[in-house]
Backbone of each chain as ProteinMPNN parsed JSONL, in Angstrom:
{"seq_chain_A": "XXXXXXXXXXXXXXXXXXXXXXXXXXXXXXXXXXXXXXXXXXXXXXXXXXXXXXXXXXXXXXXXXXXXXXXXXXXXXXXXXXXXXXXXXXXXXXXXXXXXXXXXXXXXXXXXXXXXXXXXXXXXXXXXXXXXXXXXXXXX", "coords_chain_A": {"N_chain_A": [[26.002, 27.089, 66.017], [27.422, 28.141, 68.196], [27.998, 25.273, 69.134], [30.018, 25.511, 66.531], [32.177, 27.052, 67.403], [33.45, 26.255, 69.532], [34.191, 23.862, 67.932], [36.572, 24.923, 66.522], [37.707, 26.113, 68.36], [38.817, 23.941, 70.044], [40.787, 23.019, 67.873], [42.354, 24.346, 67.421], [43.61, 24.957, 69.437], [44.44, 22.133, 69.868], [46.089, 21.468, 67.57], [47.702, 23.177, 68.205], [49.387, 22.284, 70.724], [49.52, 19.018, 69.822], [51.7, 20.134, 67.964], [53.253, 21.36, 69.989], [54.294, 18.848, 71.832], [55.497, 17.183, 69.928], [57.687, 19.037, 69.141], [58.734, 19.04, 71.693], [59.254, 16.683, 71.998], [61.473, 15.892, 70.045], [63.443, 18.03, 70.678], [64.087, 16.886, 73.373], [65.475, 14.661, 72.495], [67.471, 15.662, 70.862], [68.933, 16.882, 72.714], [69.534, 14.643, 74.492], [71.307, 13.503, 72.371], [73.051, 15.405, 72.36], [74.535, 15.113, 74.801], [75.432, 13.128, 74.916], [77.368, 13.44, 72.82], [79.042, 15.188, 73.875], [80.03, 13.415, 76.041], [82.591, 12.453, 74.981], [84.314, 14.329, 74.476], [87.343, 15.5, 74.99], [89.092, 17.94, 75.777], [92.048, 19.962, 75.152], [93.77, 21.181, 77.269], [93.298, 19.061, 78.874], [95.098, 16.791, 78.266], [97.358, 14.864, 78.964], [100.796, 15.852, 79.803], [102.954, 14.107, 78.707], [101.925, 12.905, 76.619], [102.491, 15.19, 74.662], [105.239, 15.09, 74.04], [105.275, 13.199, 72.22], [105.063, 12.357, 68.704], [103.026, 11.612, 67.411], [100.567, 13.165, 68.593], [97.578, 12.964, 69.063], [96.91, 10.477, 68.095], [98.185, 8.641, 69.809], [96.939, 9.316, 72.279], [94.351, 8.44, 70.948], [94.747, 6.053, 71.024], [95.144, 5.366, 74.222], [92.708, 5.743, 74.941], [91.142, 3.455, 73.689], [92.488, 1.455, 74.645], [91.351, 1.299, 77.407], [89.236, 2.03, 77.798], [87.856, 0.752, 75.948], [86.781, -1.97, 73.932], [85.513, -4.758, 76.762], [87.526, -7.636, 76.336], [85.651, -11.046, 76.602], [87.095, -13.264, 75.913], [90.28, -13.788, 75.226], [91.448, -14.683, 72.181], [89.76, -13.286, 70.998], [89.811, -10.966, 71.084], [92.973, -10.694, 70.085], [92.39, -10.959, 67.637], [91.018, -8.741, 67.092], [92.951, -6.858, 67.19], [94.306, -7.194, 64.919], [92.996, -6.561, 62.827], [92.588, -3.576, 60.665], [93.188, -0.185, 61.616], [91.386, 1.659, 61.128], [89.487, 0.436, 60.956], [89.265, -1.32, 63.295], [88.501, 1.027, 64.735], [86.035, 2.257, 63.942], [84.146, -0.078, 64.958], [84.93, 0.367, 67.669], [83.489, 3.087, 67.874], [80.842, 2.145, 67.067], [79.636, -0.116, 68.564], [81.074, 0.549, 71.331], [81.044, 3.037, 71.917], [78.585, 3.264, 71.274], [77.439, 4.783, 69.215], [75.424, 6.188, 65.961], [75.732, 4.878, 62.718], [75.326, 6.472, 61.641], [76.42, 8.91, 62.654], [78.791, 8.063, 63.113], [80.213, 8.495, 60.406], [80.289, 10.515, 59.992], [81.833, 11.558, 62.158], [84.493, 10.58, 61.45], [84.297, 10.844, 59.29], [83.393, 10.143, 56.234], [81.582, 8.469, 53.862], [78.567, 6.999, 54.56], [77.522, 4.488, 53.905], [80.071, 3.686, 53.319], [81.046, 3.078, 56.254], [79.091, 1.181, 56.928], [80.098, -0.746, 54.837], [82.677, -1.551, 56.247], [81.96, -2.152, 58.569], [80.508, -4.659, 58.041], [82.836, -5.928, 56.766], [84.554, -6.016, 58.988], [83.344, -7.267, 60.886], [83.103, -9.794, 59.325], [85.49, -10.297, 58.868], [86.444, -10.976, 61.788], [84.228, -13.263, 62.623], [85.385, -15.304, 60.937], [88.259, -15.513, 61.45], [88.062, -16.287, 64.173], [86.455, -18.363, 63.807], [88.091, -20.17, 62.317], [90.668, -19.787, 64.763], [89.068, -22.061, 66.247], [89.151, -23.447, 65.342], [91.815, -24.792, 65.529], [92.326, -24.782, 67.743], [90.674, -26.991, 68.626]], "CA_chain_A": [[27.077, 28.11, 65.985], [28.144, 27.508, 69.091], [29.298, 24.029, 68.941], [31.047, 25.281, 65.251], [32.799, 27.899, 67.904], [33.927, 25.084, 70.046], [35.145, 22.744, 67.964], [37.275, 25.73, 66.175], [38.77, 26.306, 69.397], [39.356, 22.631, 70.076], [40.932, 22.645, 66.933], [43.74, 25.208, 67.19], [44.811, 24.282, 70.814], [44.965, 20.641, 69.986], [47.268, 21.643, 66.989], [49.284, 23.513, 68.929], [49.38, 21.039, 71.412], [50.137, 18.142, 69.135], [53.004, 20.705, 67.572], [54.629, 21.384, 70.999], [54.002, 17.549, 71.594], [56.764, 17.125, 68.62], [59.07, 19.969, 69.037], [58.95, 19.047, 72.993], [60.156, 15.293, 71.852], [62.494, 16.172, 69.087], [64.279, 18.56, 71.277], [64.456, 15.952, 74.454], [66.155, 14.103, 71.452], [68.599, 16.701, 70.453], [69.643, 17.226, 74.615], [69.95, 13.907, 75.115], [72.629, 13.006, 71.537], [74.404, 16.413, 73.02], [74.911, 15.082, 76.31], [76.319, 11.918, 74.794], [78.625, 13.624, 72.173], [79.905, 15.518, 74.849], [80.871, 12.975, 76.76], [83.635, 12.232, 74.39], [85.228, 15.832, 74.271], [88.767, 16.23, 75.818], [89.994, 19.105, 75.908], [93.466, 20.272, 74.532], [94.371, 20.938, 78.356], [93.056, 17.81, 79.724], [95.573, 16.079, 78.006], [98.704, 14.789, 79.456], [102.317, 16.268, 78.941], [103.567, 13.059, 77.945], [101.515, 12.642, 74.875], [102.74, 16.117, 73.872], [106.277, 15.348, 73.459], [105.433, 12.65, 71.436], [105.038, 12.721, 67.62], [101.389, 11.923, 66.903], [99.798, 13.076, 70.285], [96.33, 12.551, 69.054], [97.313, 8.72, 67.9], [98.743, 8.159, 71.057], [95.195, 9.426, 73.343], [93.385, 7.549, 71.062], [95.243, 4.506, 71.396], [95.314, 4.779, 75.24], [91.665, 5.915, 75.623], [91.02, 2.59, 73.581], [93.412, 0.658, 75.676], [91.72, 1.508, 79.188], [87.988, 2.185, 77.515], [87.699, -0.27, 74.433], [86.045, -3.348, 74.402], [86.124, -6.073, 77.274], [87.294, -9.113, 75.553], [86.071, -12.069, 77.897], [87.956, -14.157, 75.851], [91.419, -13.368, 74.681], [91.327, -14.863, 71.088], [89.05, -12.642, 70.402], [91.569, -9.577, 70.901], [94.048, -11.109, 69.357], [91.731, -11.146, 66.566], [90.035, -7.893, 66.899], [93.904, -5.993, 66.43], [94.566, -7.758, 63.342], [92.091, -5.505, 62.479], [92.891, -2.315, 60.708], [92.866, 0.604, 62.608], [89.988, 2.251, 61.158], [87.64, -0.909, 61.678], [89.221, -1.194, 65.059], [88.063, 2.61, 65.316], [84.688, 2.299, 63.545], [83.15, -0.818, 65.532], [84.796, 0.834, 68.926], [82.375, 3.784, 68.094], [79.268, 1.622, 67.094], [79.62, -1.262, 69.834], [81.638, 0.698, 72.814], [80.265, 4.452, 72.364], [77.158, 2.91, 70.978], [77.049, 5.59, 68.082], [74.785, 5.432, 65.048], [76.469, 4.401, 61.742], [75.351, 7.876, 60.692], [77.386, 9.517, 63.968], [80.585, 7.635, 63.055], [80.233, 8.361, 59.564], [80.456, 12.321, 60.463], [82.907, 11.513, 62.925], [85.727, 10.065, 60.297], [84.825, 11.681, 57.547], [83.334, 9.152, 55.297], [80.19, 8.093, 53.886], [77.631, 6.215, 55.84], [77.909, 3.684, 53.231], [81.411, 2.874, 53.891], [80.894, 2.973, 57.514], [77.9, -0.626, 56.874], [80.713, -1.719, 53.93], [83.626, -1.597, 57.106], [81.265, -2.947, 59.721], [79.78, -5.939, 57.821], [83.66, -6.663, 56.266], [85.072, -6.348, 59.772], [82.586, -8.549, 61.34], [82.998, -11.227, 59.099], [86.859, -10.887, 59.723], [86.482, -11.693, 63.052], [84.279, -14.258, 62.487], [86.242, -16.019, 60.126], [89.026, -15.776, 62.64], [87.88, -17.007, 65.47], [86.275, -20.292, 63.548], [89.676, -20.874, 61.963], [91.288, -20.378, 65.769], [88.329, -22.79, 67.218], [89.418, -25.269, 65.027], [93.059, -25.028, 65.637], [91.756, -24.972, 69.633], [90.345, -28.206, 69.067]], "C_chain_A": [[28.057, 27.904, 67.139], [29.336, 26.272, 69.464], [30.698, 23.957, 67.937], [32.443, 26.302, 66.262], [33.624, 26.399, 68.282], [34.848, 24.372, 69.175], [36.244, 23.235, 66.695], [38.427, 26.061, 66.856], [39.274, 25.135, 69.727], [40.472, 22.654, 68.679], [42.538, 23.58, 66.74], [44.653, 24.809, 68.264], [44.835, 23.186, 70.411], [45.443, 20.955, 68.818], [48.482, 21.89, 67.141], [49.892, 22.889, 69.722], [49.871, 20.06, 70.513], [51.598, 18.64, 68.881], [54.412, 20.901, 68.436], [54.863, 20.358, 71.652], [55.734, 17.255, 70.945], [57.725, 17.272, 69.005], [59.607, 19.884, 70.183], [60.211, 17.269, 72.686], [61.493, 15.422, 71.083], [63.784, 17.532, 70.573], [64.895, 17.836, 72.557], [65.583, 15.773, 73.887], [67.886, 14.442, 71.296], [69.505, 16.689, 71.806], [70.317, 15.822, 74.351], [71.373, 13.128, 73.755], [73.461, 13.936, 72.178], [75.292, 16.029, 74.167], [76.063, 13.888, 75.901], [77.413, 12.041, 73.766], [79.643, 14.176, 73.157], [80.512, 15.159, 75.778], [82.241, 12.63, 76.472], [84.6, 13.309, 74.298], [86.164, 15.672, 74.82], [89.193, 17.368, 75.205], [91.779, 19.144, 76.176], [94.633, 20.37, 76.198], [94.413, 19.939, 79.522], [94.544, 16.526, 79.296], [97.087, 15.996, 78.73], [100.091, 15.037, 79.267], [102.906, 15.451, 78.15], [103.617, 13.116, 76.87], [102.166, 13.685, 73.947], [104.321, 16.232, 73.764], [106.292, 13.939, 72.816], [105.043, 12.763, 70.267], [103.931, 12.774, 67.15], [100.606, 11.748, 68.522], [98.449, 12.443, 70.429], [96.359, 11.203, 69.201], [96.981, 8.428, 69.213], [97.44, 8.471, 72.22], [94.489, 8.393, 72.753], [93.49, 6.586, 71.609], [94.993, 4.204, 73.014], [93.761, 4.796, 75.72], [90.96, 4.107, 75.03], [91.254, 1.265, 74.261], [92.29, 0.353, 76.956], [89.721, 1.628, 78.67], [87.535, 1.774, 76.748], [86.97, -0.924, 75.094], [86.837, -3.996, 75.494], [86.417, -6.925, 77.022], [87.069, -10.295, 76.685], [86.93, -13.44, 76.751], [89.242, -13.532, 74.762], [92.159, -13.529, 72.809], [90.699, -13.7, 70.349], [89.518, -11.061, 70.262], [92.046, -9.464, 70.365], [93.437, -10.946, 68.075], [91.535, -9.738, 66.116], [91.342, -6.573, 66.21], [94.511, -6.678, 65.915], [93.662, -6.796, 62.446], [92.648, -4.476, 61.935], [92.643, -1.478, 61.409], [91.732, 1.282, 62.404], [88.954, 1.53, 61.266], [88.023, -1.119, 62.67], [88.16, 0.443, 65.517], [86.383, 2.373, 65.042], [83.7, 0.985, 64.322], [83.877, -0.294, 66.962], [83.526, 1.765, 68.814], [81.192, 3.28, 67.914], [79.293, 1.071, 68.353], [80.19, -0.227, 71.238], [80.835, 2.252, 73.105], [78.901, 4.33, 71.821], [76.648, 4.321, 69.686], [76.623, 5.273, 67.092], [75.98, 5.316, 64.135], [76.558, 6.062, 61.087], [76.329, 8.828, 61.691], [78.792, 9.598, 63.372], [80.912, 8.062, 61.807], [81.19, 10.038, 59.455], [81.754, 12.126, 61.057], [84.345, 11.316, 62.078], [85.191, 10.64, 58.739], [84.525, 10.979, 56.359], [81.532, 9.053, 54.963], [79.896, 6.792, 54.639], [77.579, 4.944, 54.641], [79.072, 2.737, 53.364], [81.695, 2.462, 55.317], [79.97, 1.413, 57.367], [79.353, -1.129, 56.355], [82.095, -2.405, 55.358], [83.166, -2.209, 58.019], [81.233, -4.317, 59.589], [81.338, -6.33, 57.232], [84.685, -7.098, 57.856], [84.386, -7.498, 60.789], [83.324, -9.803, 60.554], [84.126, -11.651, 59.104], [87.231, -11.869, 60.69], [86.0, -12.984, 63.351], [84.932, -15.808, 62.153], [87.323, -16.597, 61.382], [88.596, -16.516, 63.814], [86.823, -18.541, 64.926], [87.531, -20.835, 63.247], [90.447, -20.677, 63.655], [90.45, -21.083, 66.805], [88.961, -24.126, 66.908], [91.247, -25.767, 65.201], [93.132, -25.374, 67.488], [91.541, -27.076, 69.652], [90.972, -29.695, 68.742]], "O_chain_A": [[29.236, 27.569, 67.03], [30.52, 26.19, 69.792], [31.715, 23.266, 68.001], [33.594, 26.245, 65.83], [34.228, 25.667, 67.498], [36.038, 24.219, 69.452], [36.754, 22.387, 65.963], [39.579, 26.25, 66.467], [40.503, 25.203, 69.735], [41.18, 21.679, 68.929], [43.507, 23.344, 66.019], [45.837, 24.474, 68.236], [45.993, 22.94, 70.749], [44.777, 19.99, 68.443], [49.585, 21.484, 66.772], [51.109, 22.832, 69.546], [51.063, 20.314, 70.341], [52.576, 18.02, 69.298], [55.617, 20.803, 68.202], [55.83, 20.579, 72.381], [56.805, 17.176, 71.546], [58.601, 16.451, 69.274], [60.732, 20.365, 70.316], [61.353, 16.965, 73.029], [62.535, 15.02, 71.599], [64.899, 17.266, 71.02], [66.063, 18.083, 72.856], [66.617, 16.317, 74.274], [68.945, 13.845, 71.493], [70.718, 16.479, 71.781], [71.505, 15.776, 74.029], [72.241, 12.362, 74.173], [74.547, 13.538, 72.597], [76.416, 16.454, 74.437], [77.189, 13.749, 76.38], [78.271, 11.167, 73.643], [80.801, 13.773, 73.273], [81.308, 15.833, 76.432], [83.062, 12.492, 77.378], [85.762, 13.024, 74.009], [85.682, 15.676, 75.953], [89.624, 17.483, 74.058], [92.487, 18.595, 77.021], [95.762, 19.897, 76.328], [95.076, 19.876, 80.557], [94.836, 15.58, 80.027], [97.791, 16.976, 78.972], [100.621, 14.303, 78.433], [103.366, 15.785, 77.058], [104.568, 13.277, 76.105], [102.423, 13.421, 72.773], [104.784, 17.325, 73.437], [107.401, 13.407, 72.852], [104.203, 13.655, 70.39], [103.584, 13.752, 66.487], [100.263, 10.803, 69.233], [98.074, 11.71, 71.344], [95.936, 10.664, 70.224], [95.898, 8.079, 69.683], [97.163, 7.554, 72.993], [93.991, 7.501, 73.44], [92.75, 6.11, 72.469], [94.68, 3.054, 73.319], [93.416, 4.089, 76.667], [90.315, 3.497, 75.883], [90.495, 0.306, 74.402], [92.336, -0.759, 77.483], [88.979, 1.149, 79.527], [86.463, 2.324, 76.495], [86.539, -0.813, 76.242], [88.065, -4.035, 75.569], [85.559, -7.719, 77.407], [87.935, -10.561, 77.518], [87.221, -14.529, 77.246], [89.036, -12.935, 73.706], [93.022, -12.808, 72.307], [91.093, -13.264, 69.267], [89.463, -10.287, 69.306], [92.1, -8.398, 69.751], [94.309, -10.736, 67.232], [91.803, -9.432, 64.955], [91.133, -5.743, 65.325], [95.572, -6.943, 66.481], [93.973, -6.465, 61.302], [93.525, -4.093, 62.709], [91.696, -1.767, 62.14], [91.019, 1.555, 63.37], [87.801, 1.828, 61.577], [87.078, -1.199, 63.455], [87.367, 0.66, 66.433], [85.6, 2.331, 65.992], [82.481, 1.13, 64.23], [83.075, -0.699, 67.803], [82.536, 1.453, 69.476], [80.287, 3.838, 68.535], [78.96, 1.792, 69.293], [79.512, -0.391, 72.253], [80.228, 2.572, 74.127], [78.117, 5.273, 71.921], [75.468, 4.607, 69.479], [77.01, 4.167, 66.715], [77.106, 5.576, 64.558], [77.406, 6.629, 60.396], [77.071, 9.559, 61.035], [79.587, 10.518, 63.183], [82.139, 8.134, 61.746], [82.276, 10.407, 59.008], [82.754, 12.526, 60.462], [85.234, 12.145, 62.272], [85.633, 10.748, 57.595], [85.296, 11.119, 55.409], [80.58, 9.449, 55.636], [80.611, 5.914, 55.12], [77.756, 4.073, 55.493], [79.098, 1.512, 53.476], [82.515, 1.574, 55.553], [80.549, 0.477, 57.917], [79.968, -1.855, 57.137], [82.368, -3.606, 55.37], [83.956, -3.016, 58.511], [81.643, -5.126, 60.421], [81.243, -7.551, 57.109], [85.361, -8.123, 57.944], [84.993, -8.429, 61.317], [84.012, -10.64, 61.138], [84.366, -12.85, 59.248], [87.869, -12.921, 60.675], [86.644, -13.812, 63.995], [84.973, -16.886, 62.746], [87.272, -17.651, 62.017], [89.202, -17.537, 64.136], [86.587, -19.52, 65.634], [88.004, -21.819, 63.816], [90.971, -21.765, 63.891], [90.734, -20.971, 67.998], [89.21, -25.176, 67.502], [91.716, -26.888, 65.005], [93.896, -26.076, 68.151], [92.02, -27.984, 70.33], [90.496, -30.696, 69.278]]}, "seq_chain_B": "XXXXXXXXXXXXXXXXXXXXXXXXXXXXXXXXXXXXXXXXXXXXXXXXXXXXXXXXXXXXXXX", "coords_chain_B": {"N_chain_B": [[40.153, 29.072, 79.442], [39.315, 31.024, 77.011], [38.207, 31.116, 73.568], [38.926, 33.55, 72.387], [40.855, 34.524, 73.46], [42.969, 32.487, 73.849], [43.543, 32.247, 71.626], [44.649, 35.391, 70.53], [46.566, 35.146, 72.087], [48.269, 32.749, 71.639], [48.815, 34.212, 69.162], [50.02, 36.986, 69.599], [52.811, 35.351, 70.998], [53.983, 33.683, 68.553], [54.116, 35.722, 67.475], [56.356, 37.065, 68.757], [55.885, 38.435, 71.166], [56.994, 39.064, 74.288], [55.408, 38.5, 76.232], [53.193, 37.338, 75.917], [54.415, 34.722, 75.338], [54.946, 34.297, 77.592], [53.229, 33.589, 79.134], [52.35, 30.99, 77.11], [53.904, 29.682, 78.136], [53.62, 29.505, 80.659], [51.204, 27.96, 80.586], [51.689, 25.365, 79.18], [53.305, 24.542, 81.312], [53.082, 21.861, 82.7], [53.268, 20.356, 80.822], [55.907, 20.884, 79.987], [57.244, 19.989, 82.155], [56.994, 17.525, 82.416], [58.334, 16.646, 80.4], [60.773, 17.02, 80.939], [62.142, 15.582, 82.485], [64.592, 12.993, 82.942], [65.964, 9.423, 82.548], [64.078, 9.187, 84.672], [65.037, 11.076, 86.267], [64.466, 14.567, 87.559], [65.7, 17.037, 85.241], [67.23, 19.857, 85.312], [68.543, 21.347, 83.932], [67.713, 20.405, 81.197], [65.229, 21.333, 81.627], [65.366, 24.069, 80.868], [66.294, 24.022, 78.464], [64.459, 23.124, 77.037], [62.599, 25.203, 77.168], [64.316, 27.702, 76.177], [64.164, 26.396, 73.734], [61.014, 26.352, 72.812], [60.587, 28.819, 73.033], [62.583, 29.5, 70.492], [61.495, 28.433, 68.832], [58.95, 28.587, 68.528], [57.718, 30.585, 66.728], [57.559, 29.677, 64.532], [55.516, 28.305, 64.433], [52.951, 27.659, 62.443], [49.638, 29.306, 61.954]], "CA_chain_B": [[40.504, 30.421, 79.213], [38.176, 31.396, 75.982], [39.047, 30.922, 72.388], [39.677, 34.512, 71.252], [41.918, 34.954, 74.198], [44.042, 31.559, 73.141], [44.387, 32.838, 70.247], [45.317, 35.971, 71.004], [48.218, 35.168, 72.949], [49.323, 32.678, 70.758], [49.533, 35.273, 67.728], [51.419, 37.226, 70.105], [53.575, 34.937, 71.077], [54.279, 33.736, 67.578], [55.197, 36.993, 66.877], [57.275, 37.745, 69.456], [55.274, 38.685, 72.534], [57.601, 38.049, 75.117], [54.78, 38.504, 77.444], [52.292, 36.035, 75.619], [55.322, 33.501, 75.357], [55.885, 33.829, 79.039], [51.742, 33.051, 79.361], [51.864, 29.89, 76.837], [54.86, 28.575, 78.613], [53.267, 29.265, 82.254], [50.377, 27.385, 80.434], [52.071, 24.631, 79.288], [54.294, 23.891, 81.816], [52.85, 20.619, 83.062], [54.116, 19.369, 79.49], [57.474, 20.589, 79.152], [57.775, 19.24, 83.368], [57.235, 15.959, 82.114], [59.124, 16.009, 79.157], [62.026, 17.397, 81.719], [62.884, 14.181, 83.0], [66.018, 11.653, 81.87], [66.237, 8.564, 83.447], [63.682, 9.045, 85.944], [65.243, 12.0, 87.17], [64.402, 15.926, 86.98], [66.792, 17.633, 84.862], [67.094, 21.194, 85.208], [69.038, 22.262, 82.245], [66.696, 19.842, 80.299], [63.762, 22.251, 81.411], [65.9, 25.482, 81.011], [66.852, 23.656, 77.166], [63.052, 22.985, 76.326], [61.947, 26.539, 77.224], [64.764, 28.462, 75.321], [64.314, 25.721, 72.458], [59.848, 26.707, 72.846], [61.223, 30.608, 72.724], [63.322, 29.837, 69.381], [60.92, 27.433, 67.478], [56.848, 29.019, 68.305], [57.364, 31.334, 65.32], [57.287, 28.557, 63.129], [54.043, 27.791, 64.089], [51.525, 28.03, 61.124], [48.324, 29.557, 62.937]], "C_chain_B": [[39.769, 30.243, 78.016], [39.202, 31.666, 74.773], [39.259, 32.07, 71.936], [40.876, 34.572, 72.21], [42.958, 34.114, 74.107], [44.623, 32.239, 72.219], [44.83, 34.048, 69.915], [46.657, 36.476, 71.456], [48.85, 34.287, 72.134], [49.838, 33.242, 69.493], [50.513, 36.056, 68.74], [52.741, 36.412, 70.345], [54.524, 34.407, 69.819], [55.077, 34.571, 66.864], [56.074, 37.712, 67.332], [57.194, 38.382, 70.602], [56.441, 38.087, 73.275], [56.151, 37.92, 76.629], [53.591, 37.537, 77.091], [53.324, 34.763, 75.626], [55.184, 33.058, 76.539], [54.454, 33.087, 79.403], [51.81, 31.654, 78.627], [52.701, 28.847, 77.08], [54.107, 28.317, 80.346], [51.99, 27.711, 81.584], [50.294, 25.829, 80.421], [53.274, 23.726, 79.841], [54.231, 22.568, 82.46], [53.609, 20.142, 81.798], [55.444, 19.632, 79.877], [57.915, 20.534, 80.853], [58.109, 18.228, 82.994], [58.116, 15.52, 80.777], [61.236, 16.705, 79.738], [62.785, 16.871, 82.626], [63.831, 13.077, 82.332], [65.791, 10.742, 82.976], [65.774, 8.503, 84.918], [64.223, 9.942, 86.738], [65.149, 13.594, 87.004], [65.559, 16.218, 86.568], [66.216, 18.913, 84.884], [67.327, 22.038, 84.2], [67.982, 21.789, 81.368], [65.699, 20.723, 79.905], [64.353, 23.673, 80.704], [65.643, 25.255, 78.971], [65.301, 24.015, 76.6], [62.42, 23.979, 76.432], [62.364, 27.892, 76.585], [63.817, 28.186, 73.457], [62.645, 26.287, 71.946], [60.102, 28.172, 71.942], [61.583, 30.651, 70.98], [62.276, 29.692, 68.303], [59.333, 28.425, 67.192], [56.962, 29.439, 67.159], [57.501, 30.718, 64.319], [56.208, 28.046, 63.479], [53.088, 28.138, 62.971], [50.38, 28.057, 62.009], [47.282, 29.475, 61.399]], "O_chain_B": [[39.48, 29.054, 77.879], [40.342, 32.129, 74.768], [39.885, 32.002, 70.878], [41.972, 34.68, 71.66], [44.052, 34.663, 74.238], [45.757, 32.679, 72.031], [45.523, 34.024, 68.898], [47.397, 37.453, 71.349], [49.95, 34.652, 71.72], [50.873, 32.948, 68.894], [51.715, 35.792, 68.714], [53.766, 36.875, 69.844], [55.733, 34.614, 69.92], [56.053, 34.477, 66.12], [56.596, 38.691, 66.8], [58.186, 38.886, 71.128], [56.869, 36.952, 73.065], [56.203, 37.308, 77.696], [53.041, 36.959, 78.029], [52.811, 33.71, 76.006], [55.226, 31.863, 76.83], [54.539, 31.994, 79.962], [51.333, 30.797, 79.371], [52.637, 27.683, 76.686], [54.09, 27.276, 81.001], [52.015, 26.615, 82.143], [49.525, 25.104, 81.052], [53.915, 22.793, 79.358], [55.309, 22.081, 82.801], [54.642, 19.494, 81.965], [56.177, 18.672, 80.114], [59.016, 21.055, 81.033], [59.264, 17.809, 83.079], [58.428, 14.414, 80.337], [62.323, 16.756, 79.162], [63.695, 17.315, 83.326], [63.626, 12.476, 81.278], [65.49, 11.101, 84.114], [66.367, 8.115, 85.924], [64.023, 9.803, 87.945], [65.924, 13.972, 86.127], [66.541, 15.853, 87.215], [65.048, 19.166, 84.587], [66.728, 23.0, 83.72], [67.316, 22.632, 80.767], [65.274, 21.002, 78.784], [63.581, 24.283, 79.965], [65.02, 26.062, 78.28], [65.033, 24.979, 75.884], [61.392, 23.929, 75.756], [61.633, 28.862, 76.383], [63.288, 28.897, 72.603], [62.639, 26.703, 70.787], [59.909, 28.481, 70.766], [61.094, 31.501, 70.236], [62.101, 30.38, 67.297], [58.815, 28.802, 66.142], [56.355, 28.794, 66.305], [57.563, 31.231, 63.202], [55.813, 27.153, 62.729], [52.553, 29.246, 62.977], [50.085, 27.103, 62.729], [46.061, 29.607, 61.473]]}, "name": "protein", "num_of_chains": 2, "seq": "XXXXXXXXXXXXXXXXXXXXXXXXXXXXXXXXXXXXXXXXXXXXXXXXXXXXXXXXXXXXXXXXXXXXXXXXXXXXXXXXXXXXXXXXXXXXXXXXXXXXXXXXXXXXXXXXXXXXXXXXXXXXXXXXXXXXXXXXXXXXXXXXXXXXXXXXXXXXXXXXXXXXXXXXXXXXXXXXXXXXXXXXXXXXXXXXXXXXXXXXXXX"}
């Protein structure tokens, strides 16, 4: 009887235990995507007068936060390459590769299915590729 | 501490005890210390986050 006591009580705390185990990880989880969406936030008054007497203000932030916080290119071809690019596969591999966001993140983010987000990835990749063998061989 | 008195406090708490909550958080606060670290460093809000987030969720425990 005893031991059936015991391993009754073993049996509820190490459930609950396991459970807040979980809900302790999953919530880390949750903190730590918040911390990193929020690093992206500007605020409407953070923004600079400039932009606001020009015509598409937003455009114009993105473009410069891209500019100054985009990719490093160490080699310059590869720039040249990368805005040949449309702007929304420039936009969609800045957020995978530079803000390191999932496919499912960016997907939310623009407004699209997570589907088209892989189909834009894997067609802009092989852009670039392409490109930069056709300007290796014009290199050489 | 003795199994009716676990269980006990966590039906209270479950159900809304704030005074068994405040007991199965004193209890398990070695856990949600260690799960109150980023990068090797205490976070404070982290802990503050994981003790509201405890507060919101217990009553979804299935006892």
């Amino acid at each position: 009887m005893n031991h059936q006591e015991k391993s009754e009580r073993d049996e509820l705390r190490a459930r609950f235990t396991g459970w807040l185990e979980v809900t302790l990880y999953r919530a880390k989880l949750n903190y730590v995507k918040k911390l990193e969406r929020d690093k992206g936030i500007v605020y409407v008054d953070e923004l600079p007068e400039e932009l606001w007497a020009s015509e598409n203000p937003e455009k114009n932030w993105i473009q410069r936060i891209t500019e100054s916080e985009g990719f490093q290119f160490e080699e310059e071809r590869l720039e040249k390459a990368f805005h040949t690019l449309s702007e929304q596969r420039q936009e969609i591999l800045s957020m995978l590769f530079v803000e390191e966001q999932t496919p499912k993140e960016v997907a939310g983010r623009i407004s699209c299915s997570l589907r088209h987000v892989y189909k834009q990835r894997s067609h802009a990749l092989k852009q670039l590729r392409k490109m930069l063998e056709e300007g290796g061989e014009d290199n050489e | 501490m003795s199994k009716e008195e676990f269980r006990s406090i966590l039906i209270g708490a479950v159900s809304g005890n704030h005074e068994d909550l405040e007991k199965i958080l004193e209890l398990y606060m070695p856990l949600i210390e260690k799960n109150s670290y980023l990068n090797g460093n205490r976070d404070e809000d982290l802990k503050q986050y994981l003790m509201i987030h405890i507060a919101l969720q217990i009553g979804k425990f299935p006892i």
